[in-house]
MMTF fields as JSON, N, C-alpha, C and O atoms, coordinates in Angstrom:
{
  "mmtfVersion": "1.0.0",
  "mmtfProducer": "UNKNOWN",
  "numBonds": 207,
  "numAtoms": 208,
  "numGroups": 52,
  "numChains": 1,
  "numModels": 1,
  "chainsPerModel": [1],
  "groupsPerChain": [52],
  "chainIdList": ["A"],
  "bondAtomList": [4, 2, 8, 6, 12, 10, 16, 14, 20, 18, 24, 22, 28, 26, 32, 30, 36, 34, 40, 38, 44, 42, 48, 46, 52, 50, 56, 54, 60, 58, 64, 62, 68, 66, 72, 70, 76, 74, 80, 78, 84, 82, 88, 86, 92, 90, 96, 94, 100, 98, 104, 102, 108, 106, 112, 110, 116, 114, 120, 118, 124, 122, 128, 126, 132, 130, 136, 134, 140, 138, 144, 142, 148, 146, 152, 150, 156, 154, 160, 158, 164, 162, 168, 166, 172, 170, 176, 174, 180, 178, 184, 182, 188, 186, 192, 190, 196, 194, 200, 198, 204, 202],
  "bondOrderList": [1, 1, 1, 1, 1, 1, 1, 1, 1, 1, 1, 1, 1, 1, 1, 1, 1, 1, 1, 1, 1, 1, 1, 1, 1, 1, 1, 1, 1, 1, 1, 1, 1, 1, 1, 1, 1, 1, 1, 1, 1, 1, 1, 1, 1, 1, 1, 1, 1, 1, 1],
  "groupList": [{"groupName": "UNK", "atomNameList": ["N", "CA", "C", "O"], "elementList": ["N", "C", "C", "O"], "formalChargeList": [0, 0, 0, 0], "bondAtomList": [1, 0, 2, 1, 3, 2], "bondOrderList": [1, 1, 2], "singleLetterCode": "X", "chemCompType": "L-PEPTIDE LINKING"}],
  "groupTypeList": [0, 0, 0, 0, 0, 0, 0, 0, 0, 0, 0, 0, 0, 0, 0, 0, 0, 0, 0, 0, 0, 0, 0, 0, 0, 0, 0, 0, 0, 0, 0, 0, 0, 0, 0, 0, 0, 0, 0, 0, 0, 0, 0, 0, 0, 0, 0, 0, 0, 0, 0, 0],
  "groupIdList": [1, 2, 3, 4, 5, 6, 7, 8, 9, 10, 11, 12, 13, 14, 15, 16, 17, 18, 19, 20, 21, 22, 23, 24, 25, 26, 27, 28, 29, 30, 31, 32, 33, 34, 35, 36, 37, 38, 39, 40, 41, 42, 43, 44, 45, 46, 47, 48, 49, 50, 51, 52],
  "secStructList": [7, 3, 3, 3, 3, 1, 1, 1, 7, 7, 3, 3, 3, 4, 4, 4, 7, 5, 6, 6, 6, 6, 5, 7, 1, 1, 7, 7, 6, 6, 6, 1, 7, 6, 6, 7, 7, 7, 1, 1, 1, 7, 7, 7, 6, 6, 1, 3, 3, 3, 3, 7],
  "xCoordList": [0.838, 0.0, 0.884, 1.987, 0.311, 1.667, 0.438, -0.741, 1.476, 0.73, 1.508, 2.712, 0.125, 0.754, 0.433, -0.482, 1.569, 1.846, 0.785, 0.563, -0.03, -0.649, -0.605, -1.4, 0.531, 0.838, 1.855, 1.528, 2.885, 3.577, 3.119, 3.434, 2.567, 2.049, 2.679, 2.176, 3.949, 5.095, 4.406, 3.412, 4.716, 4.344, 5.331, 6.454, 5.037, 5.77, 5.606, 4.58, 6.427, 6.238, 7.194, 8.362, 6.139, 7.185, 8.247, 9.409, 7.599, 8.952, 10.029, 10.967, 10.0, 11.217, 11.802, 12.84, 11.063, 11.204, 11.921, 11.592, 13.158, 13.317, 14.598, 14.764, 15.789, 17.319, 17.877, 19.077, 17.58, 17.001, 17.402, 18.419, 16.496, 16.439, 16.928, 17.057, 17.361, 18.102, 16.806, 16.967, 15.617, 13.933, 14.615, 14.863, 14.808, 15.457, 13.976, 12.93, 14.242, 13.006, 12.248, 12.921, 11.02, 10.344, 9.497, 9.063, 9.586, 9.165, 8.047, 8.0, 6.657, 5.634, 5.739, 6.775, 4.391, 4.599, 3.707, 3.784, 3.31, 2.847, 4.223, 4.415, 5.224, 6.338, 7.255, 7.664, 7.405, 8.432, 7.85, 6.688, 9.159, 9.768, 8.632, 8.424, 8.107, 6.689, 7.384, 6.735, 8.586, 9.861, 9.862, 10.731, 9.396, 9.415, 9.032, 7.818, 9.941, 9.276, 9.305, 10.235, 8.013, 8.794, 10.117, 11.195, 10.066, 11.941, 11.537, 12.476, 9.965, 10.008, 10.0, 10.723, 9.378, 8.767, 8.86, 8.634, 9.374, 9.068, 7.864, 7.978, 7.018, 5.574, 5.75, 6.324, 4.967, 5.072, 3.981, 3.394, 4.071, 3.477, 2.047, 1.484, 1.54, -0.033, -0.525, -1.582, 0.226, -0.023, 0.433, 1.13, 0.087, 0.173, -1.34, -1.866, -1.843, -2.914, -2.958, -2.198, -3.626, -3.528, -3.579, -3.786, -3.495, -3.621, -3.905, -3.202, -4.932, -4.701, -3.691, -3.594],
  "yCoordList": [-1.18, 0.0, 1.244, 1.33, 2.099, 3.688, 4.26, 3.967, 5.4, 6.402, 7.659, 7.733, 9.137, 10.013, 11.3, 11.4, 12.186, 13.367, 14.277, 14.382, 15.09, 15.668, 17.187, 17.832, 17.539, 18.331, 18.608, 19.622, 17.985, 17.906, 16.702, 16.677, 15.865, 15.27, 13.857, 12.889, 13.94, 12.68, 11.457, 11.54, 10.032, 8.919, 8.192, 8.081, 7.514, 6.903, 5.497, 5.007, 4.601, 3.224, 1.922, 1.612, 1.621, 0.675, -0.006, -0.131, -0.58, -1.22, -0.661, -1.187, 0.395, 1.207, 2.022, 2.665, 1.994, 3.185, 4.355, 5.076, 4.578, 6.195, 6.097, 6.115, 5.971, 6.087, 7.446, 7.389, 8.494, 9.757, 9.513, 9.825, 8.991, 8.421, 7.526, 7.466, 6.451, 5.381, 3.965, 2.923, 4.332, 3.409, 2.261, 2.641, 1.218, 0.557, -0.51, -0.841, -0.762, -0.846, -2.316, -2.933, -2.559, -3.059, -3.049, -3.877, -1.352, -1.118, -0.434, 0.548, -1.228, -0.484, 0.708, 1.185, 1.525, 2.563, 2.642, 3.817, 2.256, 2.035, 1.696, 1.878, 1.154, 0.722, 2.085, 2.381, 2.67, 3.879, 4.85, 5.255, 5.283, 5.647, 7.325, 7.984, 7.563, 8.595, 9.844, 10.867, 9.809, 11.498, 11.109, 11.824, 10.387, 10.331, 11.456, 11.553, 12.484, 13.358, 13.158, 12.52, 13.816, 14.059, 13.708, 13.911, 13.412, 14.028, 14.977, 15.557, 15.125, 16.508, 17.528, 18.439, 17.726, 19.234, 19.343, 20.303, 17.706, 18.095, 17.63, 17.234, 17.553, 17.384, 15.707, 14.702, 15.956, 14.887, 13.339, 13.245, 12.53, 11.347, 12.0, 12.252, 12.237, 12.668, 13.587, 14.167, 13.482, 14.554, 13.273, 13.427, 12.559, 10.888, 9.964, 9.413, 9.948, 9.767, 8.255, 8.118, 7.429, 5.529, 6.066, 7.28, 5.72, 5.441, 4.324, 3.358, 4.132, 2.775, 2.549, 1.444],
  "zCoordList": [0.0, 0.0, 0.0, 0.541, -0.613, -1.061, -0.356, -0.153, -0.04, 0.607, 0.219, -0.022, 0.195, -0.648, 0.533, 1.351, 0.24, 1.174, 0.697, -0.509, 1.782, 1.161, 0.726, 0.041, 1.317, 1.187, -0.129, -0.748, -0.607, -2.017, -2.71, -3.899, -2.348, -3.369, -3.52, -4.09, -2.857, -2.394, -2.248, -1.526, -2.86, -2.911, -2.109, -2.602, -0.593, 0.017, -0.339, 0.132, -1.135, -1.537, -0.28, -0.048, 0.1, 0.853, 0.087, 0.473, -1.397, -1.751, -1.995, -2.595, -1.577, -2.331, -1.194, -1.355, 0.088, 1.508, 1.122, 0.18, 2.054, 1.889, 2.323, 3.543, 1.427, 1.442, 1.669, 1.401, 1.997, 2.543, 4.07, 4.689, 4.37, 6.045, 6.681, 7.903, 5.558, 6.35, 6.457, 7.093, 5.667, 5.86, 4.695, 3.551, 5.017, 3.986, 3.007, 3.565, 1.868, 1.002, 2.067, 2.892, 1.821, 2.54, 4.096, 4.897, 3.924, 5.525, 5.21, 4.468, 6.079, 5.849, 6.168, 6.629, 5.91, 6.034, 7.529, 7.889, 8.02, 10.132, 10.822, 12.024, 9.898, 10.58, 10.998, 12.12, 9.981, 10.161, 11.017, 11.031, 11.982, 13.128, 12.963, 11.944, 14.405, 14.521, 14.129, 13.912, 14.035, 13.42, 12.087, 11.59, 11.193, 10.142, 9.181, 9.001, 8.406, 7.763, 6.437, 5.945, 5.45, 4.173, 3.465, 4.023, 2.776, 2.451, 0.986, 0.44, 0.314, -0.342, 0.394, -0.007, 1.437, 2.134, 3.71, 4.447, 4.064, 5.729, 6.212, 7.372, 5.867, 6.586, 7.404, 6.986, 8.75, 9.139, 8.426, 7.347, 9.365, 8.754, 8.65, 7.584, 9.909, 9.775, 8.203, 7.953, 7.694, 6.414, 5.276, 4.273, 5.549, 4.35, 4.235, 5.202, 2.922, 3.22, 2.389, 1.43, 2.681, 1.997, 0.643, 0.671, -0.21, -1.945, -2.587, -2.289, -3.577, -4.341, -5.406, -5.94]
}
């Protein structure tokens, strides 16, 4: 399941996580750490909304 920032528009893909942060590919996205921001804009998780 991807989930998209709603604020830039950012598609967080688990298979792919966030080498940015150190989220290595396969980490849901409930898994990653509650300081998790953006890596377009900053916005926290609460600003990620499910996607099909």
């Amino acid at each position: 399941m991807k989930y998209k920032c709603k604020v830039c528009e950012y598609i967080y893909d688990p298979a792919v996580g966030d080498s940015t942060q150190g989220i290595n590919p396969g980490t849901d996205f409930e898994a990653l750490p509650d300081d998790w921001l953006c890596p377009e804009c900053g916005a926290p998780k609460e600003e990620f909304e499910l996607i099909n």
